[in-house]
DRENSE-219855 format. One record per residue (C-alpha): residue number from 0; x, y, z. Coordinates in steps of 0.1 Angstrom, whole numbers, padded with zeros to 4 digits. Layout:
BEGIN
[NUM [X Y Z]]
...
# end
This chain:
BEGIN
[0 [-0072 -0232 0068]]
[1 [-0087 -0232 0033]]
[2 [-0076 -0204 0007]]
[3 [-0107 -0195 -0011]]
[4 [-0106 -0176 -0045]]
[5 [-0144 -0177 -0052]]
[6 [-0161 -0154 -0026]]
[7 [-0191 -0141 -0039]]
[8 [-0201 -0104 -0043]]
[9 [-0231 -0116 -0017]]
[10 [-0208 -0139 0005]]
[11 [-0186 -0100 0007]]
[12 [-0214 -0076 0011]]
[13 [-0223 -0095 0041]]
[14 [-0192 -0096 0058]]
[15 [-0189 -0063 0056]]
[16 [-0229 -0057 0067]]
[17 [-0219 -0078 0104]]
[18 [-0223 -0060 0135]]
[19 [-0183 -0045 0138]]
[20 [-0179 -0067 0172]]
[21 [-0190 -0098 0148]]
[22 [-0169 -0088 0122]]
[23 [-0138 -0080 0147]]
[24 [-0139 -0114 0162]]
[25 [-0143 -0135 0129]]
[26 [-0115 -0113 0114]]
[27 [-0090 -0121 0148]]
[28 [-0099 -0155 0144]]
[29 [-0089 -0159 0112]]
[30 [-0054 -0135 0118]]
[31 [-0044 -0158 0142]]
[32 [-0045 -0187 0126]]
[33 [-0032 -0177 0096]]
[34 [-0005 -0158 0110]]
[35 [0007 -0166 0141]]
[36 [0037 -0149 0157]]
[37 [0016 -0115 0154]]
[38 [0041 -0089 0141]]
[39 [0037 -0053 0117]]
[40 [0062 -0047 0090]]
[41 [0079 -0009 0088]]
[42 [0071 0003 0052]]
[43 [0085 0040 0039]]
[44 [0076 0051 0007]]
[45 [0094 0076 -0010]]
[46 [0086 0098 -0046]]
[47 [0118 0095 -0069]]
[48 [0097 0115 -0095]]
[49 [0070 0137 -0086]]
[50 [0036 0153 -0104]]
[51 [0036 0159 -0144]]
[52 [0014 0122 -0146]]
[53 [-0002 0117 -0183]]
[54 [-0029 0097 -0156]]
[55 [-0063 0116 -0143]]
[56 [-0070 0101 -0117]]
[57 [-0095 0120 -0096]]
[58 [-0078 0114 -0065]]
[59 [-0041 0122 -0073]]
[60 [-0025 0153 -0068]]
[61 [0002 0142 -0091]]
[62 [-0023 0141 -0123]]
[63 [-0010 0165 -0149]]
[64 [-0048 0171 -0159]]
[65 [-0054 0187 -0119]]
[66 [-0046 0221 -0109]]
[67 [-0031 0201 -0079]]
[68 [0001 0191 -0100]]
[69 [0028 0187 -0075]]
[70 [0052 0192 -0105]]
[71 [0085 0207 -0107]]
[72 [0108 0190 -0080]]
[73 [0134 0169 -0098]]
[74 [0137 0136 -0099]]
[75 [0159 0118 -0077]]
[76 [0190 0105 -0085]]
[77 [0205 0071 -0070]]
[78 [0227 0081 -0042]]
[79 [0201 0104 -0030]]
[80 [0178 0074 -0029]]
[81 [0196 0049 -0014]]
[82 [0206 0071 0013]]
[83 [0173 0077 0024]]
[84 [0169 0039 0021]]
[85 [0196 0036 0049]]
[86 [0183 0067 0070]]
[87 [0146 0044 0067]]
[88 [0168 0013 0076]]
[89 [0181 0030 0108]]
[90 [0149 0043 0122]]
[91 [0134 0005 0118]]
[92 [0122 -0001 0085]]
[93 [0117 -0032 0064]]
[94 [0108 -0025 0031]]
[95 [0113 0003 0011]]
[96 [0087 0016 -0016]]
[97 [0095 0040 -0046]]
[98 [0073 0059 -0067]]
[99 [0078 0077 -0102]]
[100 [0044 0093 -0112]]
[101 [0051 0079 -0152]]
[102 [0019 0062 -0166]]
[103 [0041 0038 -0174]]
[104 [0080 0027 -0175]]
[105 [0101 0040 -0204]]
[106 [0131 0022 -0214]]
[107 [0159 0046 -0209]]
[108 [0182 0064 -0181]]
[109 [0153 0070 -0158]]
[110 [0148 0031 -0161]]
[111 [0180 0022 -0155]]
[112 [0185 0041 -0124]]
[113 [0154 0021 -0109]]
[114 [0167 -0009 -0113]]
[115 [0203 0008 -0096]]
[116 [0183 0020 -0067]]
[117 [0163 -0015 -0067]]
[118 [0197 -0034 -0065]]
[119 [0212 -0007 -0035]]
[120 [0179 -0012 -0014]]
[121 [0183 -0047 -0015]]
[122 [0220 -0048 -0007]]
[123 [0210 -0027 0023]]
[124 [0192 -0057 0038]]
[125 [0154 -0046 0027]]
[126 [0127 -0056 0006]]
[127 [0127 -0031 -0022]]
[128 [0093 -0023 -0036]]
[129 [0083 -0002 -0064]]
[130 [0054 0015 -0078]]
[131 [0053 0031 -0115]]
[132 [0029 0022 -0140]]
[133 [0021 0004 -0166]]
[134 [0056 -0020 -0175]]
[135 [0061 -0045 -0203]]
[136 [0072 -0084 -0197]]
[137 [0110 -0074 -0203]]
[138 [0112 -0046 -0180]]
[139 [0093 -0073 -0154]]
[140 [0118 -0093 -0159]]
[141 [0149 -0070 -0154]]
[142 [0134 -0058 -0121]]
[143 [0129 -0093 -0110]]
[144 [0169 -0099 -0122]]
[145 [0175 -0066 -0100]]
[146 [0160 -0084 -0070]]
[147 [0125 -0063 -0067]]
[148 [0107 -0078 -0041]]
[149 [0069 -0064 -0047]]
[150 [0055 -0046 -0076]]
[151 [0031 -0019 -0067]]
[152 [-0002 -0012 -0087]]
[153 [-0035 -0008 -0070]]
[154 [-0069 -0014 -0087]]
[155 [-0085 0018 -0066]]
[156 [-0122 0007 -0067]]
[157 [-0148 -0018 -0083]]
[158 [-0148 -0025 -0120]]
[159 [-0182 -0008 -0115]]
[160 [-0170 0025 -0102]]
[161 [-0136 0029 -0116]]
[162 [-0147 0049 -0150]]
[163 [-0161 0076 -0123]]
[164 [-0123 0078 -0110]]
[165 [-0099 0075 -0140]]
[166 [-0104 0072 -0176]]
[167 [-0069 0073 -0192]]
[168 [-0067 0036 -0183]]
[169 [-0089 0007 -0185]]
[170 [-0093 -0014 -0156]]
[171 [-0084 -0044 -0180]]
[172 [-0045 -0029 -0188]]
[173 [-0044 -0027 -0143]]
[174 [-0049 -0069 -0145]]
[175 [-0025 -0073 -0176]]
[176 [0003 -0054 -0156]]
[177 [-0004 -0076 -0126]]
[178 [0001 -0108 -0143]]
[179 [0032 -0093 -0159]]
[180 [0044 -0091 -0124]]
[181 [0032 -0126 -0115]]
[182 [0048 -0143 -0145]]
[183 [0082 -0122 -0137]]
[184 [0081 -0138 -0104]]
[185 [0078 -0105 -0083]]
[186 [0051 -0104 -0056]]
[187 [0023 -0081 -0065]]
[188 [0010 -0053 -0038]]
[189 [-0027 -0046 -0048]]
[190 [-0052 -0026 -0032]]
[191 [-0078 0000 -0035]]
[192 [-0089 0032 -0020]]
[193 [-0122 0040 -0001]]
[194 [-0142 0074 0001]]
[195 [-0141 0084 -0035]]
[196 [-0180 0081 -0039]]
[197 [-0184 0044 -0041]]
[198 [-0207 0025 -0029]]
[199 [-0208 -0005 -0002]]
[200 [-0211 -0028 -0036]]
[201 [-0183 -0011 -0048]]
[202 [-0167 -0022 -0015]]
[203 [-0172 -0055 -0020]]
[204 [-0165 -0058 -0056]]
[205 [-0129 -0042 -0051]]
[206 [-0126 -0069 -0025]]
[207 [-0138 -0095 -0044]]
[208 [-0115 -0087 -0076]]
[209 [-0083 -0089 -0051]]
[210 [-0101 -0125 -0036]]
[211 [-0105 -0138 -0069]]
[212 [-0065 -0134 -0078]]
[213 [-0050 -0167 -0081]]
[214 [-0026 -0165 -0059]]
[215 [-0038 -0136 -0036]]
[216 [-0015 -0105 -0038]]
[217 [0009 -0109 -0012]]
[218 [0004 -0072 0000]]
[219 [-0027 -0055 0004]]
[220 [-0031 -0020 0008]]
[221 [-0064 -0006 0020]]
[222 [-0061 0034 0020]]
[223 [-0087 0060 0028]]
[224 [-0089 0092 0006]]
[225 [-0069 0118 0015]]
[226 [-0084 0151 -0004]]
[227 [-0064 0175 -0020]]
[228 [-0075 0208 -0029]]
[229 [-0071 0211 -0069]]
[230 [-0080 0175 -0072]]
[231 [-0121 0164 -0086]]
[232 [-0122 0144 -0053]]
[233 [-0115 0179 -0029]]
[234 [-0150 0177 -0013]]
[235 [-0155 0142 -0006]]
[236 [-0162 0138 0029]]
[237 [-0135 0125 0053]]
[238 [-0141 0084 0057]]
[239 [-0153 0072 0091]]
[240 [-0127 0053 0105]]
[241 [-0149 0023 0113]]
[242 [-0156 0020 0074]]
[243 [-0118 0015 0074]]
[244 [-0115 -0009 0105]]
[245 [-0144 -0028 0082]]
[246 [-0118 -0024 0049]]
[247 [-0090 -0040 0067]]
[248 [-0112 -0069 0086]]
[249 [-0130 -0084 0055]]
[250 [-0094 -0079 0031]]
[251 [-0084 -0106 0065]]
[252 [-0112 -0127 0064]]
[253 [-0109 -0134 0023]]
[254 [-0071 -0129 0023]]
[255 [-0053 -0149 0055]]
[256 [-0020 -0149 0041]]
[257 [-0018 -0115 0027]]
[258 [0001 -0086 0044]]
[259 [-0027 -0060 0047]]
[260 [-0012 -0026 0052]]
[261 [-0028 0001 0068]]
[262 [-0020 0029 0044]]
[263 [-0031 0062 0033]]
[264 [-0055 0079 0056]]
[265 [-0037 0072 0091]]
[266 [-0032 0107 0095]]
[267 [-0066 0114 0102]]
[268 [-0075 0084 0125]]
[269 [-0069 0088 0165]]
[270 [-0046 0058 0177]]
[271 [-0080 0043 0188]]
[272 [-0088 0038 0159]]
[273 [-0055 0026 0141]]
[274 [-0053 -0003 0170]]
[275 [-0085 -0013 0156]]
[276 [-0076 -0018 0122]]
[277 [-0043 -0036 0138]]
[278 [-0070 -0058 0156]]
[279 [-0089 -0063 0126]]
[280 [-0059 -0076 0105]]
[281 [-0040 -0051 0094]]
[282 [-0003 -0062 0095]]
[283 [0019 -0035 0083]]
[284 [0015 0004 0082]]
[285 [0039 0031 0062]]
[286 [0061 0046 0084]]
[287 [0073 0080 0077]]
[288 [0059 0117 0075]]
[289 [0049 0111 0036]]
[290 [0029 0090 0015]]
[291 [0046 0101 -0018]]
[292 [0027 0137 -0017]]
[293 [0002 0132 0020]]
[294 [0008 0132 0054]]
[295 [0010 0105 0074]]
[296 [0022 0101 0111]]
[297 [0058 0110 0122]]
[298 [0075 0083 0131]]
[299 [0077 0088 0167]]
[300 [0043 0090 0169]]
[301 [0041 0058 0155]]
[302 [0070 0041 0176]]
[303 [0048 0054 0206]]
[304 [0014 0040 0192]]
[305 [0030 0005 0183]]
[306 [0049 0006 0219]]
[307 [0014 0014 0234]]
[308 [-0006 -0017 0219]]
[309 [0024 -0039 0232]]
[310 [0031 -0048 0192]]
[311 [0063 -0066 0180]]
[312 [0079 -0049 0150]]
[313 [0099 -0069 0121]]
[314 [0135 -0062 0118]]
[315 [0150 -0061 0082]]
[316 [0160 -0096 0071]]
[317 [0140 -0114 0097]]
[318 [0115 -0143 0086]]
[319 [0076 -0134 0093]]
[320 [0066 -0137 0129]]
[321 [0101 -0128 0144]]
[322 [0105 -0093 0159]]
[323 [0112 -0071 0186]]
[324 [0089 -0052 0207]]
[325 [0089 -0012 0192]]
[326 [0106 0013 0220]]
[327 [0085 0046 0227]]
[328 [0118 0063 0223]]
[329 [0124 0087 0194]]
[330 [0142 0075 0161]]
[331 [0158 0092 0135]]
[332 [0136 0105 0116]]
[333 [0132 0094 0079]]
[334 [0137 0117 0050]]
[335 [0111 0121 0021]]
[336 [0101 0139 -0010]]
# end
């Protein structure tokens, strides 16, 4: 199978213009040969520090600049962290994300306790991902040293529609922090966000940005907007699910090898609809009651969706394509912020 990093905005708007049952089968086509050995990776996410962001964007409850501002609950320490990390372990999770609402890393306790809590999650037998910002090359490379598997940092929407959605950051200063991930050696988790207003162009222009990385990201997040009251984006309407499914089939189609997670959003989809983005491509979902500050599906509800579409779950340490089938039966259920 050829990896192509020159899609064209056109070649992208018409994938995601086929008739779904076109774009279903093209997508499963391509899943299958790229990844064979169909499996979904367990993914918590967890807020070490929450609200009080110097950031505005228009979809974040944790923007400093919204009336939303989920500040005030301290920031976690290290043991705190990692014992969540080992709750997450039990109840079948792979990797574990962290998120500090900063604009960007600070050299100083707070950094040093990430790169503790990077170093304990990775002891534990998991792939340690975190999300925070903006970073330098020397802070890159000290999470690298700390064993960080991914590096979190989503480009949200198109070049064309991200000034409507944040403005304390260019879209230029996202790419630079992405190649100081790459040239650290960490794996980069990149995606975007639908239903904040774009349009299908921007749809295929976010798409085409994460095509056109040389390599792809490794992780792909594709997350509908979950609307908070106090935020600018309260009123947007609630995504159609399909639009999603569509999201998560073309990120296959111009990404094979990529891990495309099913992300924020899930909460409002029946498990209809989730299967379908599983069909589509999608092989990983977060697992847990909370996405940082949103819902998202307890996790037996997810144990008994996964059981129900006959899907084999990753176990921590295993290579891609290795799993076991996931029980229906209840798990311990994992703490969050």
């Amino acid at each position: 199978m050829i990896t192509r990093h020159d899609w064209s905005h056109a070649e992208i708007q018409t994938l995601l213009c086929l008739p779904l049952m076109d774009l279903l089968w093209q997508a499963q086509q391509v899943h299958r040969a790229a990844n064979p050995g169909y499996t979904v990776q367990l993914a918590s996410l967890l807020s070490v520090k929450t609200g009080g962001c110097e950031e505005d964007c228009a979809y974040c409850p944790q923007s400093m600049h919204h009336s939303a501002d989920v500040a005030g609950r301290p920031e976690l320490e290290v043991a705190p962290v990692l014992e969540r990390a080992r709750a997450a372990k039990a109840a079948g999770t792979n990797r574990f994300c962290m998120g500090w609402a900063w604009r960007e890393i600070r050299d100083g306790a707070p950094f040093e306790a990430m790169l503790a809590m990077v170093k304990g999650v990775r002891e534990l037998g998991l792939e340690a991902c975190v999300t925070a910002g903006m970073l330098t090359d020397q802070q890159a490379a000290r999470l690298a040293e700390a064993g960080l598997t991914a590096y979190n940092h989503n480009l949200d929407t198109s070049p064309e529609h991200y000034g409507r959605i944040i403005t304390t950051r260019t879209y230029q200063e996202r790419l630079e922090t992405l190649q100081r991930v790459r040239r650290a050696g960490v794996t980069l988790c990149c995606g975007g966000i639908i239903g904040m207003g774009e349009t299908p162009a921007d749809r295929a222009g976010l798409l085409q940005v994460l095509a056109s990385l040389d390599p792809h990201p490794e992780s792909v997040p594709i997350n509908a907007l979950v609307a908070v009251e106090g935020t600018p984006l309260q009123e947007q309407p609630a995504v159609d699910p399909l639009e999603l499914v569509r999201m998560v089939a073309v990120a296959r189609i111009l990404m094979p090898h990529s891990r495309v997670r099913l992300s924020a959003g899930r909460e409002q989809m029946n498990r209809e609809a989730q299967i379908l983005c599983l069909l589509a491509g999608a092989d990983s979902i977060f697992y847990g009651d909370t996405l940082l500050t949103t819902g998202n599906p307890d996790v037996a509800a997810d144990q008994a969706l996964l059981a129900a579409a006959g899907v084999r779950v990753e176990t921590a340490g295993a290579p891609p394509g290795t799993g076991k089938a996931c029980a229906a039966s209840p798990a311990p259920a994992v703490a969050h912020a």
